[in-house]
FIROMI-414262 format. One record per residue (C-alpha): residue in three letters; z negated, y, x negated. Coordinates in steps of 0.1 Angstrom, whole numbers, padded with zeros to 4 digits, always signed. Layout:
N
ALAZYX;...
***
This chain:
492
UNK+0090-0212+0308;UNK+0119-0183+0306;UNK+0102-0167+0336;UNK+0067-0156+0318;UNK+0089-0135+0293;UNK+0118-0125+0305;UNK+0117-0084+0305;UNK+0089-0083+0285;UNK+0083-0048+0262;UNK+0049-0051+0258;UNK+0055-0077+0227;UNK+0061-0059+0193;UNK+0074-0081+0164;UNK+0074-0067+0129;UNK+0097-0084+0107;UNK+0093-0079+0068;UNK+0120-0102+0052;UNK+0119-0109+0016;UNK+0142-0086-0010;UNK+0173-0101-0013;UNK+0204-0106+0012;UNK+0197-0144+0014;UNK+0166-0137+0033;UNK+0174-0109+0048;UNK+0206-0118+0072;UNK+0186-0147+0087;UNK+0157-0124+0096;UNK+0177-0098+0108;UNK+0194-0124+0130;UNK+0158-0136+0140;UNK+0149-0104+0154;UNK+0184-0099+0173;UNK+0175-0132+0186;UNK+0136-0123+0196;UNK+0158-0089+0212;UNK+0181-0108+0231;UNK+0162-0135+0242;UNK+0123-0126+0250;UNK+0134-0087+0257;UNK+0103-0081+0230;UNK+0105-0049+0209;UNK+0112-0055+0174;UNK+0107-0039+0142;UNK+0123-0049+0112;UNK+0109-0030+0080;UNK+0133-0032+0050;UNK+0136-0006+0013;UNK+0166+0019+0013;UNK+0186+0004-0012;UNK+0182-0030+0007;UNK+0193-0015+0037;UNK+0224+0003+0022;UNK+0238-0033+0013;UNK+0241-0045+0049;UNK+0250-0011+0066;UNK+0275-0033+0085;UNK+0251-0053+0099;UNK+0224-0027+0107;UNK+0254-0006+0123;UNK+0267-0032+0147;UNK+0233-0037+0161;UNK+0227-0003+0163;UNK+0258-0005+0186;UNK+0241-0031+0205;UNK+0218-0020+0227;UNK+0191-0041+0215;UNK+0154-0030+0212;UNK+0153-0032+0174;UNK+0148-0006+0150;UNK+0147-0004+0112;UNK+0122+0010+0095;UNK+0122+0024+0057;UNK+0097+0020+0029;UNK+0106+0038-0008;UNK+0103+0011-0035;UNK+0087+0020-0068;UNK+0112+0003-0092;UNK+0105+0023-0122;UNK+0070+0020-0114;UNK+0071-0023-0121;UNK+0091-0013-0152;UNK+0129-0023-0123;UNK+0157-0001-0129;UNK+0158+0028-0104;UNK+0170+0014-0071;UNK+0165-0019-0083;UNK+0149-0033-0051;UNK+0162-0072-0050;UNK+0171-0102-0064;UNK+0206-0099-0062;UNK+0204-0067-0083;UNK+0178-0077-0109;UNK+0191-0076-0143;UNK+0174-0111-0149;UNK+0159-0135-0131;UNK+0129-0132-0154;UNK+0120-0100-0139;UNK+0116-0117-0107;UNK+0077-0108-0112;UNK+0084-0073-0117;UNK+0103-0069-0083;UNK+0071-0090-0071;UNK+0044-0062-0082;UNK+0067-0037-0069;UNK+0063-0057-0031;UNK+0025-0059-0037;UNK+0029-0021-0036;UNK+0041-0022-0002;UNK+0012-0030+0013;UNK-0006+0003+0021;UNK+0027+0021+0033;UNK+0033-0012+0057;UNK-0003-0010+0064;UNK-0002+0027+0076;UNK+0035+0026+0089;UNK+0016+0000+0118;UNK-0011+0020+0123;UNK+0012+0049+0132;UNK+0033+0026+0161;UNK+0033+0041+0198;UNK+0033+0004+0209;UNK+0009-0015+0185;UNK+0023-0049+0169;UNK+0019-0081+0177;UNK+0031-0102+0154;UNK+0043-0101+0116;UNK+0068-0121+0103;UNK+0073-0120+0067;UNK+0089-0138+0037;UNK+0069-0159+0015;UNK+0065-0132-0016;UNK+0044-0111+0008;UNK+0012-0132+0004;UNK-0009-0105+0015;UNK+0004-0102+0049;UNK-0017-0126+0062;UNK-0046-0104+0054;UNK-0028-0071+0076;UNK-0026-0089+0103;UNK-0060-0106+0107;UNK-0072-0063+0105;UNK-0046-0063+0135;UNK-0058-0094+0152;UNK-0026-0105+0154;UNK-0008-0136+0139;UNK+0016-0138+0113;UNK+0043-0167+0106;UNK+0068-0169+0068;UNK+0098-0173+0067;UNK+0110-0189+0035;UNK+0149-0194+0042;UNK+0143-0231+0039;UNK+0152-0258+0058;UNK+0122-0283+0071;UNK+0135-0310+0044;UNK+0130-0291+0013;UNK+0096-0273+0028;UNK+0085-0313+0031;UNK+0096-0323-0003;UNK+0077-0288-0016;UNK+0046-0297+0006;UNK+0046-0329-0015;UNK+0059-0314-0046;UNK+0021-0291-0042;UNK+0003-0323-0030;UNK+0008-0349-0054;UNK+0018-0327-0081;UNK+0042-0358-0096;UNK+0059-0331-0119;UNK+0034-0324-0138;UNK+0031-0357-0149;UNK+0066-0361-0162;UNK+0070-0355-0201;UNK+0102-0335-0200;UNK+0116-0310-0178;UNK+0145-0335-0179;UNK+0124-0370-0169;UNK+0134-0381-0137;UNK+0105-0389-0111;UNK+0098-0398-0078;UNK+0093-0377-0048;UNK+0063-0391-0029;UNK+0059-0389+0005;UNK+0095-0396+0019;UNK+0111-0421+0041;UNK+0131-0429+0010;UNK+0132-0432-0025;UNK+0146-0396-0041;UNK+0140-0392-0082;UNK+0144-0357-0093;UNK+0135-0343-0125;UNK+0109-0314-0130;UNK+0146-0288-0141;UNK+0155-0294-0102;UNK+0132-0278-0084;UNK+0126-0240-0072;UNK+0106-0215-0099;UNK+0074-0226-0082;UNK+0076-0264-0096;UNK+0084-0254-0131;UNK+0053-0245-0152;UNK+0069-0217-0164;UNK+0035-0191-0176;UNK+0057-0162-0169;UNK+0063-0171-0131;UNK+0027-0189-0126;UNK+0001-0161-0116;UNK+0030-0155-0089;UNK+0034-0186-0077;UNK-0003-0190-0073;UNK-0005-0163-0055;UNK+0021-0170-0032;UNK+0011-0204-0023;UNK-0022-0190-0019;UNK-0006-0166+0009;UNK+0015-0197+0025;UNK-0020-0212+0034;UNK-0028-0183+0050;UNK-0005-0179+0073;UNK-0006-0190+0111;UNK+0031-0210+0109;UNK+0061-0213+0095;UNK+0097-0203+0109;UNK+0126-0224+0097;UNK+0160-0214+0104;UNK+0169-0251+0108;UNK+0176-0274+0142;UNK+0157-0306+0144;UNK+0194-0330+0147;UNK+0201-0320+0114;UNK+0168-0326+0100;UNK+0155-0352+0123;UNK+0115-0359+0120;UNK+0107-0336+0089;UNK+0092-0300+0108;UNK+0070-0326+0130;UNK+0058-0342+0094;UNK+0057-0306+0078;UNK+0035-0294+0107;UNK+0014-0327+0105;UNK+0008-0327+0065;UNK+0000-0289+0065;UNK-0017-0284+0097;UNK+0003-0254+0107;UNK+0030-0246+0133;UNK+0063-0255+0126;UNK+0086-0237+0148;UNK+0124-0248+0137;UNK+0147-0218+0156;UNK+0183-0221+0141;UNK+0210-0219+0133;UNK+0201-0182+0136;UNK+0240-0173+0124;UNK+0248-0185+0159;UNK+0236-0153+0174;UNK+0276-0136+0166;UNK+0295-0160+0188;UNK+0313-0130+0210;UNK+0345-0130+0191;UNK+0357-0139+0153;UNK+0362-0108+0137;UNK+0321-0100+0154;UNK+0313-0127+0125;UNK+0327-0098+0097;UNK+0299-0077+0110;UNK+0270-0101+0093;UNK+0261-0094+0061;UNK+0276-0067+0034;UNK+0304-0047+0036;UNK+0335-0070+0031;UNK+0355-0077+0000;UNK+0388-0083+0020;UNK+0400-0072+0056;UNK+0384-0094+0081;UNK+0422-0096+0100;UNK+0439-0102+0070;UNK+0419-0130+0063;UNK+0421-0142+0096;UNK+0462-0140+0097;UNK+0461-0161+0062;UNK+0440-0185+0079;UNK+0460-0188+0110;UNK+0490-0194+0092;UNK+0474-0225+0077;UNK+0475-0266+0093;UNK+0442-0271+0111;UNK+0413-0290+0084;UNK+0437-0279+0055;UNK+0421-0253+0035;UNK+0388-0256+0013;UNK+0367-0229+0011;UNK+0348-0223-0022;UNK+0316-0197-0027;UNK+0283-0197-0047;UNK+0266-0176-0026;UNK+0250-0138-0031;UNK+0231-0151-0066;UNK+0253-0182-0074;UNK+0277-0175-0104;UNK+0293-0194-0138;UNK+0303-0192-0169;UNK+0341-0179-0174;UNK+0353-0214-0189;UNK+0337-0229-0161;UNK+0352-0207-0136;UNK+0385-0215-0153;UNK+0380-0250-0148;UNK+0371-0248-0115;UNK+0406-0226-0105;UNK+0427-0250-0126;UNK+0405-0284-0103;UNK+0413-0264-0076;UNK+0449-0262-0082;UNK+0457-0294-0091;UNK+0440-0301-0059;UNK+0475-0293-0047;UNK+0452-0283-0015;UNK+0452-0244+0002;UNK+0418-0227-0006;UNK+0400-0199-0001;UNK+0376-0188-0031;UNK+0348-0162-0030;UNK+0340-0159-0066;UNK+0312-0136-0083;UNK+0316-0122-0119;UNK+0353-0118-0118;UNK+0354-0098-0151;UNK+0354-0127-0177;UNK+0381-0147-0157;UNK+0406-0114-0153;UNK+0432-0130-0174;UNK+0434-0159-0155;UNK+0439-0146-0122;UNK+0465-0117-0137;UNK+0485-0152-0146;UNK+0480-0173-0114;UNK+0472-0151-0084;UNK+0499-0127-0072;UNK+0486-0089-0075;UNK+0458-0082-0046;UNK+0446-0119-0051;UNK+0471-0134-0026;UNK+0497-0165-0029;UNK+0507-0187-0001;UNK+0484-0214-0011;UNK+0458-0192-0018;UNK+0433-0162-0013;UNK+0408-0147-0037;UNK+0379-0124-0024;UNK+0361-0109-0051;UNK+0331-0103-0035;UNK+0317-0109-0003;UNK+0335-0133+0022;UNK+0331-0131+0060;UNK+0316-0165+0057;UNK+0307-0180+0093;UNK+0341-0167+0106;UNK+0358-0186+0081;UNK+0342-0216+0085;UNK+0344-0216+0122;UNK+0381-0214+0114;UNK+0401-0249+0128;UNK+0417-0244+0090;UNK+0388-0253+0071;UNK+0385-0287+0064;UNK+0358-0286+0034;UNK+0333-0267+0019;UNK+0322-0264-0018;UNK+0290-0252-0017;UNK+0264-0241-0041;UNK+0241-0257-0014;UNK+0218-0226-0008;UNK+0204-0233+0026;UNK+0223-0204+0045;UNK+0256-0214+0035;UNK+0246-0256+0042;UNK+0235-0244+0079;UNK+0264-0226+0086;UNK+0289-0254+0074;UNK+0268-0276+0090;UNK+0270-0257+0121;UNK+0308-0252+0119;UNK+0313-0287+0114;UNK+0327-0287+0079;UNK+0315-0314+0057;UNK+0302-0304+0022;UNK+0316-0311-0013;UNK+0278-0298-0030;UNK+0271-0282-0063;UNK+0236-0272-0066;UNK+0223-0243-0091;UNK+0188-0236-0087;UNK+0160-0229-0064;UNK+0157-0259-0037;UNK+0194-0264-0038;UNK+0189-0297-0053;UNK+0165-0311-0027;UNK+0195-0295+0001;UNK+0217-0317-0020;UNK+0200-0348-0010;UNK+0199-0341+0026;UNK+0232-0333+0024;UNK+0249-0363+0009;UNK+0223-0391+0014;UNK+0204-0382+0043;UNK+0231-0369+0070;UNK+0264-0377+0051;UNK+0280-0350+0056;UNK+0289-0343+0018;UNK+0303-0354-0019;UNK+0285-0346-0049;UNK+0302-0333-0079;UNK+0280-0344-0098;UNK+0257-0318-0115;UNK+0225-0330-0130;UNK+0216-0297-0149;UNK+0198-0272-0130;UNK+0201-0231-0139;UNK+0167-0218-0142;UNK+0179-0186-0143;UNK+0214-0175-0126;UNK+0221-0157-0157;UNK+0224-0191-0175;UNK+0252-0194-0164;UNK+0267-0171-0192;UNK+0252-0196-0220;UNK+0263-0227-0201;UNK+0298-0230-0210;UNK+0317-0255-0186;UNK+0296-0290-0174;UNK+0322-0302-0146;UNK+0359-0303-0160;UNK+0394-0298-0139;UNK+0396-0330-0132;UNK+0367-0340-0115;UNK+0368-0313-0097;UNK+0401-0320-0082;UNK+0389-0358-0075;UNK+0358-0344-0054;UNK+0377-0318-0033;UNK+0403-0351-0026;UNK+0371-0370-0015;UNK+0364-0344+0005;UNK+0394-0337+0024;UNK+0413-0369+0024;UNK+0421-0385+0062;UNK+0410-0416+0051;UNK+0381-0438+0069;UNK+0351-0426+0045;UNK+0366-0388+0049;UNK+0372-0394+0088;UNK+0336-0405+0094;UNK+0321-0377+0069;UNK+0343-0350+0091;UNK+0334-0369+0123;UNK+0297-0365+0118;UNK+0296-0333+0107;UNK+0316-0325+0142;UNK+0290-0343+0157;UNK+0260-0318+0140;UNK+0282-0288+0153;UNK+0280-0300+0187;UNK+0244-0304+0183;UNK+0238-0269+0168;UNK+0254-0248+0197;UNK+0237-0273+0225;UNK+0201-0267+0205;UNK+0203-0227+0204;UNK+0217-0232+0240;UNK+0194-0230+0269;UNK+0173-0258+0269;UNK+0180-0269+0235;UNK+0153-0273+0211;UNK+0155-0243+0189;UNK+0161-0223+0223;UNK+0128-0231+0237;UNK+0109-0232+0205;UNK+0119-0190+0205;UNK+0104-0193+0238;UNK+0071-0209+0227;UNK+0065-0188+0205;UNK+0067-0156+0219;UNK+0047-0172+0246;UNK+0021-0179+0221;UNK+0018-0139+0206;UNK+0018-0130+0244;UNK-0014-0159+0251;UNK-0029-0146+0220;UNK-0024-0104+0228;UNK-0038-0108+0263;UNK-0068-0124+0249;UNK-0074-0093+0226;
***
């Protein structure tokens, strides 16, 4: 199998990940992957400001070697009524503009379309995020296929492939009103407020959602930055219910395994010196410390954020919190963090963490997550077992795979989603101190039900690094498919 690819440069993969660093790290770590492994040319095609966020990234592989290149196209912000350089999610001023930033992508297409036309070695396959559902269209003009890449994991893509199917929540009489997921090896209510944007019957976001769906069918697969251990038996009944190719590849963040300070290099520009965060770590007991983040979008409401620091104090338990929206909570820290956000017990990044090298860390014993599917991957894949508070999007459905499905988590206990990050201004504090403390003891006691949460999620570590590994699954599905653009370019 290697054999029939190895040294190839006639292969030219055009990557267009979606706008917002969420999406973007995993499909920049596709394409060093594609590099690495099928020796295939690669392309990844991102907007300046976009770019500017993860300079670090884009530097270290321009260190690399690698045959990838990046590739710049203007976005018209003011033009969609964005702020100038307003070219992603995380820098929307609400998420109800998400619709804006969506007409500004639509407006991509005839740059992208004569970008491909001017390429010395012509492409051969797109792969895109979802909100581009007129790629499918470029590259039938190419005669080449073209696969999405959502960021999801094969378990939510299932529950959504359902979700579009039966259509239960519509049905329900209240955002609120629990129902059940059809379709599933077991029973899973969930209520309408739950689910991502596209499950919501919200008129501002419909036309969109329409239209991407429409571009989902369209497409000649699907990528999933997922490993089939973790998710056993849902990409086969994803590809089976939606006819298309289901091609599971991760964990992608797997790819920066040379060294743990080569993990600082994914993602933004760091909040805190990787070395200094490393020397606080080292001078921790092994499965001590929690590590605490809402991700790039993920942020609360200053009396919640209180609540949370004071749960996680009277955790009486080291920790390590990456916390967004600092500004509202600034007395508090002046009164219980030492100046520069360091105590013995404790570290504060405000900002962006180096996030796979501290959870590859023997320190880290526990993850509370905002369940986003990145960050549930990479514990996953360190072997840190999950204490989960979902926001938005499909972090809900992650939840349930999470804690029910592989056991590898405690819930806090939200029930309320956030439509709309922003909410989380308006939303005032829904999980108090002290339950908070009791879930991150759940979570990190020795005892037998923590012992065989920790054990198991060892167990899906060992899995992920044997899967990327050669002959692991996700390994030879990278394989297959650049086999399958090379079948499909000779027979142009």
């Amino acid at each position: 199998m290697e054999s029939s690819i190895a040294g190839r440069r006639d292969l030219h993969f055009v990557l267009i990940p979606w706008l917002g660093t969420s999406h973007t790290i995993p499909m920049i770590d596709i394409g060093r992957l594609l590099a690495e492994r099928g020796g295939v040319t690669v392309t990844i095609v991102m907007t300046p400001a976009n770019a500017a966020q993860l300079k670090p990234t884009i530097d270290h592989i321009a260190t690399s070697g690698l045959p990838i290149r990046f590739v710049f196209l203007p976005f018209p912000s003011v033009e969609v009524g964005l702020p100038e350089g307003c070219e992603s999610m995380d820098s929307l001023p609400a998420f109800d503009m998400m619709p804006n930033l969506y007409d500004g992508s639509k407006l991509l297409r005839q740059p992208l379309e004569e970008l491909l036309r001017e390429q010395a070695l012509a492409p051969s396959c797109i792969i895109c995020g979802a909100y581009y559902p007129w790629t499918p269209a470029v590259a039938r003009e190419l005669g080449i296929p073209c696969f999405v890449f959502h960021g999801f994991g094969s378990f939510a893509l299932f529950c959504m492939h359902n979700l579009y199917r039966y259509r239960p929540h519509e049905r329900a009489s209240s955002p609120t009103e629990p129902f059940l997921l059809p379709g599933l090896p077991f029973q899973f209510e969930i209520a309408r407020q739950q689910l991502p944007v596209h499950f919501q019957l919200l008129p501002h976001f419909m036309e969109m959602c329409n239209e991407v769906r429409e571009g989902e069918l369209a497409m000649d697969g699907v990528l999933v930055n997922s490993f089939d251990d973790l998710e056993p038996g849902y990409a086969e009944r994803l590809a089976a219910a939606s006819g298309k190719k289901v091609c599971t590849i991760g964990p992608v963040s797997l790819c920066y395994r040379s060294g743990r300070l080569d993990m600082a290099d994914r993602g933004k520009k760091l909040s805190v010196d990787a070395s200094r965060c490393l020397d606080w770590l080292d001078s921790m007991k092994p499965r001590s410390v929690i590590y605490v983040s809402f991700g790039s979008l993920g942020s609360l409401a200053s009396e919640q954020l209180m609540e949370l620091g004071y749960g996680l104090l009277a955790s009486n338990r080291p920790f390590i919190w990456a916390i967004n929206g600092v500004e509202a909570v600034e007395e508090w820290m002046q009164e219980k963090l030492e100046k520069g956000g360091v105590d013995p017990k404790f570290l504060l990044i405000l900002g962006w963490a180096p996030q796979v090298m501290i959870l590859s860390h023997p320190a880290v014993g526990g993850f509370l997550t905002h369940c986003g599917w990145n960050s549930t991957l990479e514990s996953a894949s360190a072997g840190v077992p999950m204490a989960t508070w979902p926001l938005f999007a499909e972090q809900f459905l992650n939840q349930k795979l999470i804690v029910d499905a592989v056991g590898i988590g405690v819930a806090v206990g939200v029930k309320t989603s956030m439509r709309r990050p922003e909410q989380a201004a308006e939303e005032g504090s829904a999980v108090k101190r002290e339950v908070i403390a009791e879930v991150v003891e759940r979570l990190m006691d020795g005892r037998e039900e923590g012992e065989e949460r920790r054990r198991r999620a060892k167990e899906f570590a060992a899995k992920a690094s044997k899967t990327v590994a050669t002959g692991g699954s996700s390994y030879d599905n990278m394989t297959r498919l650049i086999q399958l653009v090379a079948t499909q370019r000779s027979r142009r």
